[in-house]
DRENDREN-391860 format. One record per residue: z, x, y of N, C-alpha, C in turn; residue number from 1; residue in three letters. Coordinates in steps of 0.001 Angstrom, whole numbers, plus 500000, padded with zeros to 6 digits. Example, Ala and Ser with C-alpha at 12.3 -4.5 7.8 and 13.67 -1.06 7.14 Angstrom:
BEGIN
PT      nup    neast   nnorth     caup   caeast   canorth      cup    ceast   cnorth     i    aa
PT   507800   513190   494310   507800   512300    495500   507800   513200   496700     1   ala
PT   507080   512850   497750   507140   513670    498940   507870   512900   500030     2   ser
***
This chain:
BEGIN
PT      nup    neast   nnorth     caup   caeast   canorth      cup    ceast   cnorth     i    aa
PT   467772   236287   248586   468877   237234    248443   470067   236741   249264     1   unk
PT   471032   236938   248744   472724   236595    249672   472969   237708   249779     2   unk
PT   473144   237143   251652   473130   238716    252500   474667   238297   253356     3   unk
PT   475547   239128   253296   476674   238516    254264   476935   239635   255311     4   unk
PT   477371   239372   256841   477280   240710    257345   478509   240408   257864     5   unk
PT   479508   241430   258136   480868   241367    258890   480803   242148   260050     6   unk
PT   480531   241264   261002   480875   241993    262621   479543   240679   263284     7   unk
PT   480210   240521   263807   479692   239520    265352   478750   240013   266200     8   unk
PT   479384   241556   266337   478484   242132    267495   477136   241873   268093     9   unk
PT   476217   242521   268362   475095   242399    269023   474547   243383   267824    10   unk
PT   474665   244069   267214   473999   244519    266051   474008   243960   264189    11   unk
PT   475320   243046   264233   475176   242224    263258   474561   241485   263679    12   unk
PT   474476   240602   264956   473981   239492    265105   472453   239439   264823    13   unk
PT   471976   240724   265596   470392   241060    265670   469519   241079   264406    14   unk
PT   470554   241293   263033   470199   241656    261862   470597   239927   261254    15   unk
PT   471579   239643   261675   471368   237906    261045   470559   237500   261795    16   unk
PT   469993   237358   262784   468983   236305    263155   467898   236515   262690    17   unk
PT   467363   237856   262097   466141   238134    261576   466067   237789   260004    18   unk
PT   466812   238790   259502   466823   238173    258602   467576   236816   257710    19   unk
PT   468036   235871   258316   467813   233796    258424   466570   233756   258766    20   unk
PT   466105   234151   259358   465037   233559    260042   463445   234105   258847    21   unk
PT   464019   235401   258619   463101   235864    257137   463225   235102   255906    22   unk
PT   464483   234114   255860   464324   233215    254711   465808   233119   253376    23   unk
PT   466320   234860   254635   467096   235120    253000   468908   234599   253281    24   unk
PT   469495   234051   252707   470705   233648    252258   471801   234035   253200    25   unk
PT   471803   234179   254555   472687   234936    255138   473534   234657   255616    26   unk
PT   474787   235039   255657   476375   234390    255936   476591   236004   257065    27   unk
PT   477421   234866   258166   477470   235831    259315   479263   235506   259123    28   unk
PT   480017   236466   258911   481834   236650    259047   481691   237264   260699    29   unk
PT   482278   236479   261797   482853   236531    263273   483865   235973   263449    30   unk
PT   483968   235981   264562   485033   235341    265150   484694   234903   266657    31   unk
PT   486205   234295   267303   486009   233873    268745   484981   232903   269345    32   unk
PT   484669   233320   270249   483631   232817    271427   482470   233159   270780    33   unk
PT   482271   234108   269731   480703   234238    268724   480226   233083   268077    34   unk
PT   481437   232827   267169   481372   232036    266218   481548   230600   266695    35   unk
PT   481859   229886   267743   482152   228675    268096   480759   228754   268766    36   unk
PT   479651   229878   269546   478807   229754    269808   477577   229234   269182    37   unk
PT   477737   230068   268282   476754   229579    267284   476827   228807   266093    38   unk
PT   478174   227800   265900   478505   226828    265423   477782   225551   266391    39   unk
PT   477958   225915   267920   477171   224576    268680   476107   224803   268761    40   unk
PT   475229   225805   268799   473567   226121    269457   473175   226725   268774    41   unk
PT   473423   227508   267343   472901   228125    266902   472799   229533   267429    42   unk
PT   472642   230901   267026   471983   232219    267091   470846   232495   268228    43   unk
PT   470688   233031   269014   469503   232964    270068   469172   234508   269782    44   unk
PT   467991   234575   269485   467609   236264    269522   466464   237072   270837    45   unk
PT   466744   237289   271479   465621   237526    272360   464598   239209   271342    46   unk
PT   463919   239517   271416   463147   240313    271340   461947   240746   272003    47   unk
PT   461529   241620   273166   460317   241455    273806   460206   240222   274248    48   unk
PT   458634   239475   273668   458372   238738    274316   458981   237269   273761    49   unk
PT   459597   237705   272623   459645   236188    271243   461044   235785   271661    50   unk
PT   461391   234948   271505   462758   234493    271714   462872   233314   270731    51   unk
PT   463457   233463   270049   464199   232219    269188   465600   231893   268907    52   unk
PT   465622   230909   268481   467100   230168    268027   467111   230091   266188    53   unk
PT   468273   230611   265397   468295   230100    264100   469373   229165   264130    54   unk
PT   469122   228003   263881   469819   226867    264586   470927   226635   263684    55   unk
PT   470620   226746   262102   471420   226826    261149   471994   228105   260713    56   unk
PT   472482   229029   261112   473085   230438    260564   474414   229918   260546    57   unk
PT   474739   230698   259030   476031   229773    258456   476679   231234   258686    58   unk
PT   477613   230447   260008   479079   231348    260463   480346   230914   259841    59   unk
PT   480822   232139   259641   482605   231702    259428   483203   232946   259567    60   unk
PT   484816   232522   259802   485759   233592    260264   486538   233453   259010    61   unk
PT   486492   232933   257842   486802   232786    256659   486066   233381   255196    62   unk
PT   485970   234783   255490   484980   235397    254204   485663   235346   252641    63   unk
PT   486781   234635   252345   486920   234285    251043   486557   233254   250773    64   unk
PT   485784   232148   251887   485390   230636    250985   483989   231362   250079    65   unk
PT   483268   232295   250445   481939   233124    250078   481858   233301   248494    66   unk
PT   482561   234016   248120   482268   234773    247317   481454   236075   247683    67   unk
PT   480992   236422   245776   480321   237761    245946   478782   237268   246729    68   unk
PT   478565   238350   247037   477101   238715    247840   476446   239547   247130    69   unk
PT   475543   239255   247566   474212   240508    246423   474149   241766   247444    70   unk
PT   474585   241616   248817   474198   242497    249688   475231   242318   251252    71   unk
PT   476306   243247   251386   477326   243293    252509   476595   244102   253225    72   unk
PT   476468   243402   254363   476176   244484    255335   477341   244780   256598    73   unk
PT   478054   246145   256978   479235   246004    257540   478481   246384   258972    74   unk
PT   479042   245786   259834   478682   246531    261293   479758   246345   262188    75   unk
PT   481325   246523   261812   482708   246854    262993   482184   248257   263231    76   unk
PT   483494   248407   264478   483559   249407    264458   484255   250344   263478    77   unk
PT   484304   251832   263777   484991   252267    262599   486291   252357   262713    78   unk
PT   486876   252045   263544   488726   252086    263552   489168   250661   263005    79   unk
PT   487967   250019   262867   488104   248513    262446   487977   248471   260822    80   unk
PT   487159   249759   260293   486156   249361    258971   487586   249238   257914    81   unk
PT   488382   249969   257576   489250   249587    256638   490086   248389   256679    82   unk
PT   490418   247946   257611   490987   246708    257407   490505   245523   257224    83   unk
PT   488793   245726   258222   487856   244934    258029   487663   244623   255888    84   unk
PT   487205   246039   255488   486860   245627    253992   487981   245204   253169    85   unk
PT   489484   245385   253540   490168   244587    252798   489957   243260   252904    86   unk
PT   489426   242679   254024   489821   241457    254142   488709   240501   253517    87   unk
PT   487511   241515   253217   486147   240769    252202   485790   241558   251105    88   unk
PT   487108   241721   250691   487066   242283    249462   486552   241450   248285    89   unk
PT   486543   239684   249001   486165   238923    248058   484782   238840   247898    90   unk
PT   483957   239200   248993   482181   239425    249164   481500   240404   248148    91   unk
PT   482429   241548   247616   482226   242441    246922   481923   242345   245079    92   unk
PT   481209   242030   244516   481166   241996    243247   481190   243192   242682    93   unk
PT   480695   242955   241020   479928   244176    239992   479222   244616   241015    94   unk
PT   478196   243842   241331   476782   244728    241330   476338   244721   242911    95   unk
PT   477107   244596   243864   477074   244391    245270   477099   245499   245496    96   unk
PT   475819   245214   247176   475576   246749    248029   475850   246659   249056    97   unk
PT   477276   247746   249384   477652   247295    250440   476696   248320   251581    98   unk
PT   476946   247938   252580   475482   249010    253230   476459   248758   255083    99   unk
PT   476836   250092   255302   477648   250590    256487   476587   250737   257399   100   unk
PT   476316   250347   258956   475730   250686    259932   476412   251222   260690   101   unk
PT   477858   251681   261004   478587   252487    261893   477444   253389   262346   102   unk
PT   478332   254310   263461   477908   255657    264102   478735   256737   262860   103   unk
PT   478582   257677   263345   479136   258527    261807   478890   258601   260680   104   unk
PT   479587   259765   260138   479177   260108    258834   480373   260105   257960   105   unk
PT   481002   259122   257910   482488   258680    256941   482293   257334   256725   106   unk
PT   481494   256199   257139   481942   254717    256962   482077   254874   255081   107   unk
PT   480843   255422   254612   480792   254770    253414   481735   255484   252138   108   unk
PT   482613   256455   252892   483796   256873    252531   485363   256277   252572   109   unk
PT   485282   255515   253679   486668   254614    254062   485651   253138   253193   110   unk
PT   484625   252650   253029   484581   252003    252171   485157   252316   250702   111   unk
PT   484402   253509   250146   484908   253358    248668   486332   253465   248609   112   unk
PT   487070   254004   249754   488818   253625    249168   489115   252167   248930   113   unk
PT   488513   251561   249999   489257   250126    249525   488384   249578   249069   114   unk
PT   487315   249011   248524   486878   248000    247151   486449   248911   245618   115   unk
PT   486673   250451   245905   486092   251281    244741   484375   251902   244791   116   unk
PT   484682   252709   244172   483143   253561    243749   482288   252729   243280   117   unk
PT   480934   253028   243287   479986   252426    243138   479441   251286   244228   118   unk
PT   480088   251003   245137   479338   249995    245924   478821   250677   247151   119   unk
PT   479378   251458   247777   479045   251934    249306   477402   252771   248824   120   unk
PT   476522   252374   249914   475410   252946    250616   475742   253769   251441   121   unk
PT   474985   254714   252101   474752   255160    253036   473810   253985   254291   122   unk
PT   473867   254358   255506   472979   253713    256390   473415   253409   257813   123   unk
PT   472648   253536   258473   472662   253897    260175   471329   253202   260514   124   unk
PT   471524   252910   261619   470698   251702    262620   469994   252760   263752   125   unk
PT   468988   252169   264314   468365   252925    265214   467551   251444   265921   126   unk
PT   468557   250889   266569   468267   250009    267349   469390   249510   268284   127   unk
PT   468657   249349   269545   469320   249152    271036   469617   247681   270907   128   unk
PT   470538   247170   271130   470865   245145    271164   472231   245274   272236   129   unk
PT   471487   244171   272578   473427   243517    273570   473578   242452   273489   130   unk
PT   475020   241927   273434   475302   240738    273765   475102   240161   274928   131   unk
PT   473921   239138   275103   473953   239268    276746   475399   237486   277127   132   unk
PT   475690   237211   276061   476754   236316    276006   476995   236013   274847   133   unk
PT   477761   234991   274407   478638   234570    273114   476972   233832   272583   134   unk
PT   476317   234574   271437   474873   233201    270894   473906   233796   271209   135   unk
PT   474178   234980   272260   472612   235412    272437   472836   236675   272137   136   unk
PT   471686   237320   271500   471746   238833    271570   470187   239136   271927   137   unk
PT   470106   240257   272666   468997   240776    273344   468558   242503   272916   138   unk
PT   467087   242147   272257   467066   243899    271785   466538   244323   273108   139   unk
PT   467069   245804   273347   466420   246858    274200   465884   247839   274278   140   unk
PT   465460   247805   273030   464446   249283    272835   463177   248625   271665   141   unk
PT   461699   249479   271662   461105   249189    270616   461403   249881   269892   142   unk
PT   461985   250658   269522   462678   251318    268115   463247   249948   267089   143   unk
PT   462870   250145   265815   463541   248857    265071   463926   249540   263900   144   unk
PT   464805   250160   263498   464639   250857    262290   465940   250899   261422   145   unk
PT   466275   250482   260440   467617   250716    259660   467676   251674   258470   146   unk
PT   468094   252419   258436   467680   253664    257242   469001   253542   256405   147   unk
PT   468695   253641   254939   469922   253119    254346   469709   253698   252826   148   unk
PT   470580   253969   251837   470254   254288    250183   471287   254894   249751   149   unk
PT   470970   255296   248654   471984   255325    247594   473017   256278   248176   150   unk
PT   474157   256569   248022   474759   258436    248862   474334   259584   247217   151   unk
PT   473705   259303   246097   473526   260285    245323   472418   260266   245572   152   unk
PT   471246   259493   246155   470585   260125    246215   469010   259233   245416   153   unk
PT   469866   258323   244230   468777   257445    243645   468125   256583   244355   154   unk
PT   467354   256130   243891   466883   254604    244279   466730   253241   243330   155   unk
PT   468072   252840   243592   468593   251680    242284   467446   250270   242581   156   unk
PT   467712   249503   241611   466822   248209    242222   467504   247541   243379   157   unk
PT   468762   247410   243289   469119   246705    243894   469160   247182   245908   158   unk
PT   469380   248321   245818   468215   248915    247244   467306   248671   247799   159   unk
PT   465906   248668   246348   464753   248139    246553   464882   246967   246808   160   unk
PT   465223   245823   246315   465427   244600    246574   465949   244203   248104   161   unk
PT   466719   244783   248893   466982   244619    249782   466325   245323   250787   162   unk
PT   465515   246293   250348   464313   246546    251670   463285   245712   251618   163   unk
PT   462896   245083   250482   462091   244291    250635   462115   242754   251284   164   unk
PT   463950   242503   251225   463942   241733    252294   463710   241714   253664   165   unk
PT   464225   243133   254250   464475   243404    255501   463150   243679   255753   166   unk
PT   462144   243590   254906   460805   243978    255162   459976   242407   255436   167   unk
PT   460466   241601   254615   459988   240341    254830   460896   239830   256626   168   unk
PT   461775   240104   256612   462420   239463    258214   461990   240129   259387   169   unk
PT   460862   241323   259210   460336   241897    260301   461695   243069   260813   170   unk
PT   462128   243639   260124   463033   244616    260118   462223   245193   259482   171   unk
PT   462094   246899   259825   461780   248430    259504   463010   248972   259060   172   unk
PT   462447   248743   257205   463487   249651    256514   463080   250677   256218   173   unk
PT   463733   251277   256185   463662   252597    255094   464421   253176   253793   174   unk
PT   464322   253145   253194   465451   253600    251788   465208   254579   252035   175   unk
PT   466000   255591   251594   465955   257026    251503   466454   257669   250756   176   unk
PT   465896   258673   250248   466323   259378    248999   467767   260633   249515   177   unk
PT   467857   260732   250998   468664   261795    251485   469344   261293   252689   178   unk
PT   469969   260058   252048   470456   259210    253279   471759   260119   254080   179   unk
PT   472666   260959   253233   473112   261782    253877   473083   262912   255245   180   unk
PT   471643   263406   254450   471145   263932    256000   470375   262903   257421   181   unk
PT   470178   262391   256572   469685   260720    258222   470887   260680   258573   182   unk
PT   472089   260472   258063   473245   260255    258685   473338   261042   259444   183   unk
PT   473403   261846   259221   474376   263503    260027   473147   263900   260961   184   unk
PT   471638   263260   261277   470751   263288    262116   471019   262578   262792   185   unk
PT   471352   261204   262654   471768   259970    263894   472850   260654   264194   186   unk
PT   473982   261158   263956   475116   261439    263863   474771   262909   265170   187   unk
PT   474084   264006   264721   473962   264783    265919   473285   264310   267339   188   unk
PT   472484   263191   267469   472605   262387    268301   473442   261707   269276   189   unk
PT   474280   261145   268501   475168   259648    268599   476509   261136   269741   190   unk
PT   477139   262283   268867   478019   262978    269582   477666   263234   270806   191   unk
PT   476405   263734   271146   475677   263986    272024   475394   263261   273157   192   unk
PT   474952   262123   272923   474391   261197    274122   475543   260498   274763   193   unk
PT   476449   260171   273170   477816   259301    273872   478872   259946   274528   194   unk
PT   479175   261381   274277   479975   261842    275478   479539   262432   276640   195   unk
PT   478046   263018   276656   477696   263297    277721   477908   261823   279101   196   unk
PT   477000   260960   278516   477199   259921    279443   478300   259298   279223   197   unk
PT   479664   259638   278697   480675   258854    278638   481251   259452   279747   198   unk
PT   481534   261054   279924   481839   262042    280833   481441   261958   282266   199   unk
PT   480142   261808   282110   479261   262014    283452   479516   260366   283898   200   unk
PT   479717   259467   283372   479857   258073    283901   478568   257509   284205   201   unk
PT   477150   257982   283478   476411   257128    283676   474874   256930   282326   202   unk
PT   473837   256561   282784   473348   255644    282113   472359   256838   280891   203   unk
PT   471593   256455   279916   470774   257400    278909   469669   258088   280128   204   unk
PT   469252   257308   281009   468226   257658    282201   468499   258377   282738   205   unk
PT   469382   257964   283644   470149   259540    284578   470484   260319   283879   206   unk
PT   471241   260620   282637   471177   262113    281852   469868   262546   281156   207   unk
PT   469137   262294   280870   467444   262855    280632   467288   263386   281898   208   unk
PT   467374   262722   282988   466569   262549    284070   467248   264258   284711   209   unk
PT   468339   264441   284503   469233   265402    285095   469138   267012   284730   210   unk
PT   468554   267762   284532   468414   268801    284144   469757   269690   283627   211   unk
PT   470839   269390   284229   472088   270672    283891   472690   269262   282778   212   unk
PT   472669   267822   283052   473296   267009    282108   472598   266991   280987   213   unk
PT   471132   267305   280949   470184   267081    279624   470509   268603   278677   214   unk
PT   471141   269731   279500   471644   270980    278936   472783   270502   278125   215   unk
PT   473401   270297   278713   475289   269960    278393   474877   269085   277042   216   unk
PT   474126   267829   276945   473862   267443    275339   473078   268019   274570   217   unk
PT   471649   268961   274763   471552   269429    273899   472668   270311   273201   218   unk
PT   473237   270930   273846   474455   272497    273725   475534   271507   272916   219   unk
PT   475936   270307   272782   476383   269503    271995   475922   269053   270669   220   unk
PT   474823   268665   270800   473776   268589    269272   474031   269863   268739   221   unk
PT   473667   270928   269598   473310   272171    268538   474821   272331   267682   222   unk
PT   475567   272143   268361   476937   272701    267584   477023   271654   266620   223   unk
PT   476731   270730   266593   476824   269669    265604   475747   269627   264589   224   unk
PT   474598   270254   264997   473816   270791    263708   474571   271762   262938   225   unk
PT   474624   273356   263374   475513   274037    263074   476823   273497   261961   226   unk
PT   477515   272154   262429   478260   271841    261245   477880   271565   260333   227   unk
PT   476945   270532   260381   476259   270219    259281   475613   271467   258133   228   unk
PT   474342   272425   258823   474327   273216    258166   474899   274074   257347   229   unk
PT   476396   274262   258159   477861   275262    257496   478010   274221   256328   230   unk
PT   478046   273225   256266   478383   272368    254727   476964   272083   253766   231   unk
PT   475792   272725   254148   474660   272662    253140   473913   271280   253029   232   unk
PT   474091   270752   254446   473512   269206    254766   472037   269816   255272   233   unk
PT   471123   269455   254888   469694   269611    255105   468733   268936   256102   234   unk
PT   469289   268774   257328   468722   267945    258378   467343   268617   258922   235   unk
PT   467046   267467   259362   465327   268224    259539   465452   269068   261219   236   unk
PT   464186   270243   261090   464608   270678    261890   464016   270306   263187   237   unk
PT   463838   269439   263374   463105   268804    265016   464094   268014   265018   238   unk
PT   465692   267702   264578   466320   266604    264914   466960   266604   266642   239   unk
PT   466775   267962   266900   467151   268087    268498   466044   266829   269013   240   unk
PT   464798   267630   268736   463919   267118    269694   463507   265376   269129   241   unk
PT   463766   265261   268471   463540   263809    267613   464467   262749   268633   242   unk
PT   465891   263656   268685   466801   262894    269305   466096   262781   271134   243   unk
PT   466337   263564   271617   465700   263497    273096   464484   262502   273269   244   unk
PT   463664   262696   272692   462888   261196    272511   463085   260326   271834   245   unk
PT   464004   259634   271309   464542   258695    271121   464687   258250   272439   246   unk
PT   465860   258710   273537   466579   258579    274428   465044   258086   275266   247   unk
PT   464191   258319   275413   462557   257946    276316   462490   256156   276047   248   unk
PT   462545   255810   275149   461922   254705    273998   463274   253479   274799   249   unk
PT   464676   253944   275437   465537   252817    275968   465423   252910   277471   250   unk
PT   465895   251547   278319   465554   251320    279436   466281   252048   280072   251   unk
PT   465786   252926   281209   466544   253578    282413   467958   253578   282067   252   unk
PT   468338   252154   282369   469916   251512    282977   470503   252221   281830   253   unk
PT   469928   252116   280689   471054   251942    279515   471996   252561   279343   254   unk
PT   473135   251624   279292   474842   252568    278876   475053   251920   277711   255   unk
PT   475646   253796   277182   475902   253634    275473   476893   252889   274910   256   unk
PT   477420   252510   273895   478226   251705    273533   479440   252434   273667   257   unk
PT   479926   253484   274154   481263   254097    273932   481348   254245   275510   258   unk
PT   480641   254014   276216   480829   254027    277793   481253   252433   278358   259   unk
PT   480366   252218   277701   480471   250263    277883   481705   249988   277456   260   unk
PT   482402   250829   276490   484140   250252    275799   484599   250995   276771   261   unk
PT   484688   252267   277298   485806   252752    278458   485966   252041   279218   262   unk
PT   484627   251389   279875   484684   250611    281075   485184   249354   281005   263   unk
PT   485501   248771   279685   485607   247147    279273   486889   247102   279053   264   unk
PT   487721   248899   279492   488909   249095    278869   489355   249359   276985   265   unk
PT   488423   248985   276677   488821   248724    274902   488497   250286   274321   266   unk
PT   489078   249734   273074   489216   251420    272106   487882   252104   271959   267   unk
PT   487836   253183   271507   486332   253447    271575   486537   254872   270005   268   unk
PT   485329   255111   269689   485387   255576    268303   485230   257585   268641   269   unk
PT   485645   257653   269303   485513   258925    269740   486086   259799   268622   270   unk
PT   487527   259497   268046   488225   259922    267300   487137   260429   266001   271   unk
PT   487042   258997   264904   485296   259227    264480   484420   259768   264511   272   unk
PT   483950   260173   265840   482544   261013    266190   483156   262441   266584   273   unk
PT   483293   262528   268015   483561   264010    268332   484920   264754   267514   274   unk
PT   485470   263681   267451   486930   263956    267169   486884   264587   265690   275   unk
PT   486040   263728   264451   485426   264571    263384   484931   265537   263240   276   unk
PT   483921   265297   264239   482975   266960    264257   483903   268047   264716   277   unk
PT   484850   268184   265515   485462   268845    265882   486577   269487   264762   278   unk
PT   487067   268541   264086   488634   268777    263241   487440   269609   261815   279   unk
PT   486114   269214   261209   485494   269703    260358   485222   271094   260364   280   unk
PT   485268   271488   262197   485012   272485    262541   485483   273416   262787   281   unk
PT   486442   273328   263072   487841   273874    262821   488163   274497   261482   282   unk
PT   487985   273385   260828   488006   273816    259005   487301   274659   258743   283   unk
PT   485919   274768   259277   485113   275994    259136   485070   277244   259610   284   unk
PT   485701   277384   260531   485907   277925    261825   484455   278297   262325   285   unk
PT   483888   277259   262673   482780   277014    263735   483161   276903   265136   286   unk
PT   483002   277455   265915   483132   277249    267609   481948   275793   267853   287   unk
PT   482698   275236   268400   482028   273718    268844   482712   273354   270746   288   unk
PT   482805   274271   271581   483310   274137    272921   483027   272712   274150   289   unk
PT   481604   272529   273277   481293   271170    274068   481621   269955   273607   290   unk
PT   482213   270260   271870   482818   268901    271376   484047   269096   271865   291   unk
PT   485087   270273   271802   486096   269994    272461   486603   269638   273343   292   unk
PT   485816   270227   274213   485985   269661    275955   485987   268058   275431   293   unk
PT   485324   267518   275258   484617   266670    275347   485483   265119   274549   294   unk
PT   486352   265935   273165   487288   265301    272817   488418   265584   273629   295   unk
PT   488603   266381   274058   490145   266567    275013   490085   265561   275813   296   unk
PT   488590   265538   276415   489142   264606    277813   488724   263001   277047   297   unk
PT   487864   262909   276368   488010   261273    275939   488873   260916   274812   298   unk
PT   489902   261885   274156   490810   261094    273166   492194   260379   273429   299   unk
PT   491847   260400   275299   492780   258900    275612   492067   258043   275239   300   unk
PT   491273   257796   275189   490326   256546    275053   490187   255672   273531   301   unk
PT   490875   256839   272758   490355   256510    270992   491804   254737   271008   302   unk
PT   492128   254484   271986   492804   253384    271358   492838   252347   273402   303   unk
PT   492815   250907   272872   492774   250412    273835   493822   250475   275260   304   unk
PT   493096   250049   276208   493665   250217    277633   494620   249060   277831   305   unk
PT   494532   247842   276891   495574   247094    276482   496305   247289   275931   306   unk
***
């Protein structure tokens, strides 16, 4: 299968080294200090105990020499995703799946404006990775899971076909028939964990660990279930508690990716997450007090410190 993924990060990367290394066709679009990395040494993946190199992973910062792909996988961020898909608009065929791993529940909406209907998936990641430099990426949690499918709801072949890759590269897929509500489940999560510890200034450990901070995110989830439900989204109902153990399964230290951008100075997707849940809520007139707080004080942050 030709798999192309756009974003460098530590979560594209984690997903090209596995699956190259599973066999299948994969073109990595980066840039910088990524891409000159693994132009000299190849991809380094740490996992547990395994550590390897895919010595050949074919990088470029040029996604029109490509062509179409049988399978885009996007992983920018989301203040990035529209400009990002204009610019591999050429990756996109007839019959291409494009498949969004953002945080949130809009990527595969700012997809279909710019290449058209019919290509965007649904799909969200449930895996911990860092860059621990330019070539290496390091997972940090045993959670391995990418949940992804149609947004109506089918299950086309061409879905199937691509879990069965991610099934051959030692990736845990899942297709799903209600990828909508997985979304808006990672999604009451993702509001939750990332402003509590964006706020409090510290790690997934110390807020579990904290009794009045482990309050303050549930009281965040709930209002963000609550939205969901007000729009007839069908999330399961242990997603509180589903989420809280999640948070068990990553190391102590761990800081979330929207804490790690305050501190690195750079933009951060707040706007996206709380900042959505909040403006939806509004529309409803749902009271959401802990997303507001919560966007008031981090929507300096929705654009860089540069």
């Amino acid at each position: 299968m030709r798999i192309a993924l756009v974003g460098g990060g530590s979560i594209g990367s984690y997903l090209a080294a596995l699956l190259s290394r599973g066999g299948e066709d994969v073109h990595l679009v980066c840039r910088g200090r990524q891409l000159a990395a693994i132009r000299d040494k190849g991809l380094k993946l740490r996992k547990g105990s395994d550590t390897f190199v895919v010595p050949s992973l074919q990088a470029t910062d040029d996604a029109s020499r490509l062509g179409p792909v049988d399978v885009l996988i996007v992983a920018v961020k989301l203040y990035d995703l529209a400009a990002s898909m204009r610019q591999v608009r050429g990756l996109v065929g007839p019959g291409t799946l494009v498949v969004p791993i953002q945080n949130g529940v809009v990527a595969h909406e700012i997809i279909s404006a710019e290449v058209g209907d019919g290509h965007a998936a649904g799909g969200t990641v449930f895996v911990s990775a860092v860059l621990e430099e330019p070539g290496m990426v390091v997972s940090r949690s045993a959670v391995d899971t990418l949940v992804f499918g149609e947004i109506d709801g089918s299950v086309s072949a061409r879905a199937e076909a691509f879990r069965f890759a991610c099934e051959r590269a030692g990736i845990h897929a899942e297709l799903s028939s209600r990828i909508v509500p997985r979304m808006w489940e990672k999604y009451v999560a993702i509001v939750g964990i990332n402003v509590v510890c964006s706020l409090a200034r510290q790690s997934v450990g110390f807020i579990r660990a904290d009794e009045r901070l482990t309050g303050c995110l549930i009281r965040a989830m709930q209002e963000a279930v609550a939205v969901a439900r007000a729009q007839d989204i069908d999330i399961a109902a242990d997603t509180i508690d589903r989420a809280l153990a999640f948070g068990k399964h990553v190391a102590y230290g761990t800081r979330v990716s929207m804490l790690e951008d305050i501190e690195a100075g750079k933009r951060t997707e707040v706007e996206w997450l709380n900042g959505h849940l909040v403006k939806v809520a509004r529309r409803l007139g749902i009271d959401v007090p802990m997303n507001e707080l919560a966007y008031a004080c981090l929507a300096q942050y929705a654009k860089s410190a540069g």
